[in-house]
C-alpha positions as CSV (number, residue, x, y, z in Angstrom):
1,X,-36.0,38.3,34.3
2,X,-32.5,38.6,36.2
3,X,-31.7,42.4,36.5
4,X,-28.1,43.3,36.0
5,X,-25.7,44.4,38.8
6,X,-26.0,47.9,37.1
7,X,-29.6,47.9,37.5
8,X,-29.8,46.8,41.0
9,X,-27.1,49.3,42.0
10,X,-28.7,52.3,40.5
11,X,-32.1,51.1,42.3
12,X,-30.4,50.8,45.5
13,X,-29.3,54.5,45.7
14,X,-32.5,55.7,44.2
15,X,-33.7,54.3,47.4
16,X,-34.9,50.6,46.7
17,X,-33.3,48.6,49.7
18,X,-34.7,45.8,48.4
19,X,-32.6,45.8,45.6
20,X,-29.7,45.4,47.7
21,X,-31.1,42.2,49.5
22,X,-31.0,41.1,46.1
23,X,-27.7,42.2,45.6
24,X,-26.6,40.4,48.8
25,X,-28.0,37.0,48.1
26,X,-26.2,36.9,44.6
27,X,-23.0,37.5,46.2
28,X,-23.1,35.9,49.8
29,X,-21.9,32.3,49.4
30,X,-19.1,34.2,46.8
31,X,-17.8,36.5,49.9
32,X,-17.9,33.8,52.3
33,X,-16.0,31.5,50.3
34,X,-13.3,34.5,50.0
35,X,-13.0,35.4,53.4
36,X,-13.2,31.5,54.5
37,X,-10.2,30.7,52.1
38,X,-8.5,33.8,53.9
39,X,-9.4,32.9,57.6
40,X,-9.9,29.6,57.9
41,X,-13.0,30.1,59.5
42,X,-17.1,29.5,58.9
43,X,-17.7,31.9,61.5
44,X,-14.9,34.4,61.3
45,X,-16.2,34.6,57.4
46,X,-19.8,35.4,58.2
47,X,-18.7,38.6,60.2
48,X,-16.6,39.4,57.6
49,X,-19.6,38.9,55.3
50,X,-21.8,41.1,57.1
51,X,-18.7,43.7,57.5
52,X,-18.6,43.6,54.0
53,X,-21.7,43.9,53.0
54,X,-22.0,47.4,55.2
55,X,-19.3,48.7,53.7
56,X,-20.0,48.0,50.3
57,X,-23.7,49.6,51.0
58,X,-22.2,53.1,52.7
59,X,-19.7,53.3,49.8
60,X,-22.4,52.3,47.0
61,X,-22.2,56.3,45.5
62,X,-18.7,56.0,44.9
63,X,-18.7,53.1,42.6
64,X,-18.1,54.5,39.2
65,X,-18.9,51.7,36.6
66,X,-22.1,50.0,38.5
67,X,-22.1,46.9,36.2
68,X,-18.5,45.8,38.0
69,X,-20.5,45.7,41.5
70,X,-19.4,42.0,42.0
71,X,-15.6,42.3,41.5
72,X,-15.6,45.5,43.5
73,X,-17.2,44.1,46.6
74,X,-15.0,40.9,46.5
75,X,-12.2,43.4,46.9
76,X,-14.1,44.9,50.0
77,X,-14.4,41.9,51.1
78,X,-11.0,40.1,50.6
79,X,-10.1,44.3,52.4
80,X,-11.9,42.8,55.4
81,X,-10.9,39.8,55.8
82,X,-7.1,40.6,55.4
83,X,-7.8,43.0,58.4
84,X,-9.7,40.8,60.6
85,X,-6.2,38.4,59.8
86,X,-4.2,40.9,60.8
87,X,-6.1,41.1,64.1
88,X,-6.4,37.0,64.7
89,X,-3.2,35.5,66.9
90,X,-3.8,31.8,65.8
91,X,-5.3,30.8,62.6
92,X,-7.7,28.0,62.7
93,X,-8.6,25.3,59.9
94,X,-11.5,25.6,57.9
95,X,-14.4,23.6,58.9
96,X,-15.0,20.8,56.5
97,X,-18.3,21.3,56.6
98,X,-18.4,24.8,55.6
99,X,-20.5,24.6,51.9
100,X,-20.2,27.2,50.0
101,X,-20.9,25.5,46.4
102,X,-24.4,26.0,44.5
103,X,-27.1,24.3,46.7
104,X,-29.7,22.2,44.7
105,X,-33.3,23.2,45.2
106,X,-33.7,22.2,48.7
107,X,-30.8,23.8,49.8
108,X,-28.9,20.4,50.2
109,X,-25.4,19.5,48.5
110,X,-26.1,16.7,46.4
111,X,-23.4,14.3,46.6
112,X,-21.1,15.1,43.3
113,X,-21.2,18.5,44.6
114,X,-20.1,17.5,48.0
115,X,-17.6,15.0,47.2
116,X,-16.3,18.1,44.9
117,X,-16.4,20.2,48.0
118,X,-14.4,18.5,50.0
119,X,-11.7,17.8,47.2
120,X,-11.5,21.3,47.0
121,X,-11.1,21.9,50.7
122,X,-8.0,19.4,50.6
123,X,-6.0,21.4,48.9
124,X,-3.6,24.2,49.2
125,X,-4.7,27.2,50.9
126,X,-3.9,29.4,47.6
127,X,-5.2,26.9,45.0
128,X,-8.1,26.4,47.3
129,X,-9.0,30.2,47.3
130,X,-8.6,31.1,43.3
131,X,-10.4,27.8,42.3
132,X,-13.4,28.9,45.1
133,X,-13.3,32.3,43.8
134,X,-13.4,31.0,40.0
135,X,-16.2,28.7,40.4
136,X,-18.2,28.9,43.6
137,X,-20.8,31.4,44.5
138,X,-22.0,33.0,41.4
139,X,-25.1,31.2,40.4
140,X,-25.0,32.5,36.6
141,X,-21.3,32.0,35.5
142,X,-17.8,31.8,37.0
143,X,-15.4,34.5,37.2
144,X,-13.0,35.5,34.9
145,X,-8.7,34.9,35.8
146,X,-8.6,38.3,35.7
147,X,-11.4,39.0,38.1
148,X,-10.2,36.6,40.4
149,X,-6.7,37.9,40.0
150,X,-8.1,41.2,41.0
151,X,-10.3,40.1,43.7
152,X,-6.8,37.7,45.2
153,X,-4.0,40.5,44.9
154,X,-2.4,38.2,42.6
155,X,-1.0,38.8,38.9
156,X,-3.1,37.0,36.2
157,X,0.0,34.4,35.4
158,X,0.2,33.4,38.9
159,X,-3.4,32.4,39.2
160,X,-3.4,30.6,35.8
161,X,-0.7,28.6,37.4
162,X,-2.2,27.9,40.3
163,X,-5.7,26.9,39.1
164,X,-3.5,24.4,36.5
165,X,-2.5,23.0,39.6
166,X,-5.5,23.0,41.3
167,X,-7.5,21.1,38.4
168,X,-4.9,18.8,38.7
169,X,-4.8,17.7,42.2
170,X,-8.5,17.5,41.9
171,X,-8.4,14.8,38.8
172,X,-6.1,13.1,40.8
173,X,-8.5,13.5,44.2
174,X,-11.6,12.7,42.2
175,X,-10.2,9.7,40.6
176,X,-9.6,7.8,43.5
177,X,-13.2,8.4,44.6
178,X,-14.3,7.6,41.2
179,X,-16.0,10.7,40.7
180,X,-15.6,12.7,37.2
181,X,-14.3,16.5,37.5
């Protein structure tokens, strides 16, 4: 049985670390594909990760409604990484080979999944970052526009528009590899 993010939270400050090792692995790939669509950087997004995650543990008691637990550490998280940009002189590309879609058993991208990776690595640094935050990460369902408006710092019509754009530039990248979307 999956426990909710409510259950896990409350666990967590009655003492249960475990629970938040739970917590953690639900939401990793989802926080490094945030802070890798802001940095432009594998490694720069796993200190941003781990930054993240501290925060997010020291500030646990103030979270009011524990079922939002997700939304409310991607914030942290996109918090972070906005800072650590602030701090970086020269921005660097993202690595290609920076996965962060769902892994198959073995841990491995099969190859629809990583031919849909790297179409979504080609494109433009804002479509890339709502369409990563709408559909990678979360192993049990993608976001909501509104979450990932929340979570970008971006009204819910821009974000519509841009993941519009997004699906079509994929279509478009898919189609000449002869790969379905």
């Amino acid at each position: 049985m999956v426990r909710s993010d409510a259950d896990l939270v409350n666990a967590v400050l009655a003492g249960d670390k475990a629970a938040f090792e739970t917590l953690v692995k639900r939401y990793e790939l989802s926080v490094r594909a945030l802070a890798a669509g802001i940095l432009g950087d594998k490694h720069l997004a796993s200190d941003v990760a781990q930054e993240a995650f501290v925060r997010a543990y020291e500030k646990l008691s103030s979270l009011r409604d524990k079922a939002v637990f997700g939304p409310w550490l991607l914030k942290i998280a996109r918090r972070c990484a906005l800072d650590m940009a602030g701090r970086i002189v020269k921005e660097q590309p993202l690595d290609t080979n920076f996965c962060v879609a769902a892994r198959s058993g073995n841990g491995q991208l099969d190859s629809r999944k990583q031919q849909l990776l790297e179409a979504v690595l080609q494109l433009p640094k804002s479509e890339k970052q709502v369409v990563m935050l709408r559909y990678f990460g979360d192993r049990f369902a993608s976001r909501s526009v509104k979450d990932v408006a929340d979570i970008a710092g971006r009204n819910v019509s821009t974000v519509t528009k841009q993941l519009s754009r997004a699906r079509r530039r994929l279509r478009n990248i898919l189609s000449r590899s002869e790969v379905e979307l």
